[in-house]
Each structure stands twice: as C-alpha cells, then as structure tokens.
N, C-alpha and C positions, 0 to 999 in steps of 0.2 A: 700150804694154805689150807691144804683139806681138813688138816690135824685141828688147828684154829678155829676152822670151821664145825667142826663136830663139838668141839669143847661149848662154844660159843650153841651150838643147834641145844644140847644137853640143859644149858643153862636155863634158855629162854623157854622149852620143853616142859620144864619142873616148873617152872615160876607159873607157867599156862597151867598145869593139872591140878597146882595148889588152888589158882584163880578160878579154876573150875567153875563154884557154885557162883561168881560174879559173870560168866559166860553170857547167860539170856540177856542180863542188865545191857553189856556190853555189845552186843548183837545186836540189839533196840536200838541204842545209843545210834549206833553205825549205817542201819540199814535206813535209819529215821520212820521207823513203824513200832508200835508195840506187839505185833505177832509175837515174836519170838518170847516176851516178857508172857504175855497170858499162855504159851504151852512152854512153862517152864522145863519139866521135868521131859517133853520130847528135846529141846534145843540144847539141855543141858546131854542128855544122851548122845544127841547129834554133834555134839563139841567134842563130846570124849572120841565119837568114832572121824573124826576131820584130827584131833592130836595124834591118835593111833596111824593114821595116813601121813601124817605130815614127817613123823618119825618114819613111815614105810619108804619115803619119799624124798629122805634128806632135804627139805625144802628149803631150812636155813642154812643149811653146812654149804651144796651146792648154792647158794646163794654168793660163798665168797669164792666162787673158783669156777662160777658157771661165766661170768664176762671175759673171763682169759680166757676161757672155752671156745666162747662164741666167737672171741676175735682169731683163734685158730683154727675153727672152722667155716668159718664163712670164706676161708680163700680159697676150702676143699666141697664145701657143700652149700647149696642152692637151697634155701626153704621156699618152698612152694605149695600152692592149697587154700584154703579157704574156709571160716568155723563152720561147721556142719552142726552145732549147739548140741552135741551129743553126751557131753558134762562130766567127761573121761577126764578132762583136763584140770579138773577143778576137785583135786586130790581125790581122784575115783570115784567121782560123785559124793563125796562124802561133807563139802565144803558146808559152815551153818548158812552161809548167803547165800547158796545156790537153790533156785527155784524153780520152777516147770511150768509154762504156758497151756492152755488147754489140747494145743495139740502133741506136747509132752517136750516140746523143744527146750532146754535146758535155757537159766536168763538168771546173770548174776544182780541181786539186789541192791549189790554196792556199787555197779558197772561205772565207771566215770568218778566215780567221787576219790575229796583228799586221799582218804585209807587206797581205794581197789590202785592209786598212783604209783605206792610203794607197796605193792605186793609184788612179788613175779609173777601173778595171775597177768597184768598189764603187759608184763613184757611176753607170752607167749607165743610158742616157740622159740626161744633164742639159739635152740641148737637142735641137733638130729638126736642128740640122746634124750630131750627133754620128751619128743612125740616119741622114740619108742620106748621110753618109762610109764608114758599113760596110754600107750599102744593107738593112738591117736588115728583117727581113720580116713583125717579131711584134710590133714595135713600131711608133706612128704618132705626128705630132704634128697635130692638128687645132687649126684656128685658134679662137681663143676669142672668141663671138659676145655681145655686149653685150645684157643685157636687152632693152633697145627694141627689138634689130635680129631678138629671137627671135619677138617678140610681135605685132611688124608687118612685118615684112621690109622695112625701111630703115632707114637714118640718122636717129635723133631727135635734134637740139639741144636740153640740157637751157636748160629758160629759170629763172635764179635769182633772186626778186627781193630786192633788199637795201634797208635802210633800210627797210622798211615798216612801216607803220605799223596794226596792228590795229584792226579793224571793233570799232565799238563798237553795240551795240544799243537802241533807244532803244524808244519804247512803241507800239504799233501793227507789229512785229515789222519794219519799216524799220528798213535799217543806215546809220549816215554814217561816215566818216574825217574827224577831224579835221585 
C-alpha cells in the first residue's frame, strides 16, 4: 500500500506545482477572504514552501497506510495531550491556511469547514508516528499497559481452561468431577 501511495502522493505533487500560479485564487476560494488573492506573490511562495513540506512529510502516500497504522496501534499506544496551537502540526508551519492570533497562537483559517474535513489536518494525531514526524510538544503517545502488567508489574499468561467440566456438589459439602 506504501508503493500506491507514493505513486499516487507523486501524481497529485505535480499536478499541485504545475497549479502553482492558480494557488492564491484557490486559497481565497477556501479560506472565504480575499487575503491571500491581494498578496499574491507571498501565498504563491507560501504554497510552494507548504508543497516542499508536504513532500517532506509524505502526507498523501501516509494517507493510504496511516488508518491500518492507526488501527495497529491504538491496541499498543494511548494518544494523549491536548493542541498547545504551536503550528508544528500544520506541515512545520508551512500550511497557506495557517494563521497567528495576536498572542502568536497558531489558528487554521479553514478550521471546521467542507475542505479542513478531508485533510488529515482533522484527523490529528492518529498515530505515535504522526506527533514524532512534527515533534509535537502537546501531544504524547503512551504505550498501553495490559491489566495484569498494572496490578503486578509483569507479564501474566492468561491460563484458559477449555472443555471443562463443572464441579458437581454432592453431600457433606465434598465436590467431585465426573
């Protein structure tokens, strides 16, 4: 699925750098402001360094192999934490929609709408590799500790017995198995 994935990240890569000079339009379009259209030539730069990340980042390729991912580790690892808006997340600050509040807290312009649905911006974190890729500071994944190993601190082999046959009670409060 990885192979797929790259082929497929490669395609959609190209067709975005040719798309390039339609970028600002597109970003207006999205974010529903015309910022980005009146500093053309910054959003059109900011595009090009958000494609260089995205390629840094695998974002499409890990896009077809990051949900098998997620469902094999969420039986081993615990995402835990909370956004600290610090805009690591949002292809190393590089994102065109990413914005900054006046006390510099990172705020995505597209937060909530149809597009930010299907990005994996919406879905983050889905894995322990996705926070250490953008070294994530507010978020953790902590390894998920099985009953036994909390209650005793080691390895318990569950013993299961099968076929067995129920204790029968008989008079004098002696049990036999037939």
């Amino acid at each position: 699925m990885h192979a797929l994935g790259r082929v497929v990240e490669t395609i959609i890569l190209s067709v975005l750098w040719l798309g390039l000079p339609l970028s600002p339009i597109v970003v207006s379009l999205l974010a529903g402001d015309l910022a980005s259209l009146r500093n053309y030539r910054q959003t059109m730069r900011q595009a090009a360094l958000q494609l260089q990340a995205m390629a840094r980042a695998e974002v499409i390729a890990r896009r077809f192999y990051n949900e098998k991912r997620a469902a094999e580790q969420s039986v081993s690892w615990k995402i835990e934490g909370e956004c600290s808006h610090c805009g690591e997340c949002c292809l190393f600050q590089t994102c065109v929609f990413l914005d900054h509040d006046a006390e510099g807290r990172s705020q995505c312009r597209i937060y909530g709408n149809w597009f930010f649905r299907r990005l994996t911006c919406a879905e983050y974190p889905m894995t322990k590799d996705d926070i250490e890729l953008y070294a994530c500071p507010s978020f953790r994944a902590e390894p998920v500790q099985q009953v036994a190993q909390v209650r005793l601190g080691r390895h318990v082999i569950p013993v299961v017995v099968r076929n067995a046959v129920p204790d029968r009670t008989v008079e004098g409060g002696a049990s036999t198995r037939s």
